[in-house]
N, C-alpha and C positions, 0 to 999 in steps of 0.2 A: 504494500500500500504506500501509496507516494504522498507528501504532503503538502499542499496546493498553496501558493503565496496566497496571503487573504485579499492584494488584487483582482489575482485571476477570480478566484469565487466569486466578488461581486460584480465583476464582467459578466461569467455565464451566469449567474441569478438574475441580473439585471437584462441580458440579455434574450435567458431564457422567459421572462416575464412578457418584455416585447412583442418576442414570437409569439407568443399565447394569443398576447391581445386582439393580435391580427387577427384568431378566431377562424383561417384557411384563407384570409388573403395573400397573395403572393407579396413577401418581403423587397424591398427596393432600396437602393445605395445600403447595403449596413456600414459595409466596410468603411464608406465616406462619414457616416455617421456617429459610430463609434469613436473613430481617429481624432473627429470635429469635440465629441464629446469629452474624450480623455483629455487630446493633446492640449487645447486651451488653460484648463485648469493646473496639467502640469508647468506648462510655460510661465501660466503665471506664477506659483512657488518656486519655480527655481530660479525665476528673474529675483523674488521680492528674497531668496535667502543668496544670493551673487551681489545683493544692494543693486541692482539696476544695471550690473556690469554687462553687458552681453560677452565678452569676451571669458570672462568666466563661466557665465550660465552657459557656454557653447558646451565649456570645457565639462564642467555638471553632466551633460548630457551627453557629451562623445558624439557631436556634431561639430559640422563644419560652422564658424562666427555668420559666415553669408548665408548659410541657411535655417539658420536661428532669427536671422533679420526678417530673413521671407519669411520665417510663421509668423512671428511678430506682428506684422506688416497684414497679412492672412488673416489672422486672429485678431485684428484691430485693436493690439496690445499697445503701436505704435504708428506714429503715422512716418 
């Protein structure tokens, strides 16, 4: 038996929840969905514990600076 990050749990609870709802409609974008869902609120904690650095918050995240800009930017964290 393997021991699930308590992430991933509330992903598929959360996801499986979802799919219920739909009640047998055909699901649409999840995957854009989820990403839109998660990635935001991560950006924003790792910006607010970097103090507003992006060059560090790149580093937090094992991304490249110019592509921490683009979500930023994406996620109208920034303009």
């Amino acid at each position: 038996m393997t021991n699930k990050h308590p992430i991933t749990e509330c992903i598929e609870t959360q996801l499986q929840i979802y799919l219920n709802d739909l009640k047998g409609t055909s699901p649409n974008g999840i995957y854009q969905m989820v990403l839109a869902v998660v990635e935001k609120p991560m950006l924003e904690l790792v910006m607010q514990h970097a103090k507003q650095n992006q060059s560090l918050a790149a580093q937090y995240l094992g991304i490249n600076r110019n592509t921490l800009h683009k979500k930023l930017v994406e996620h109208q964290l920034i303009k």
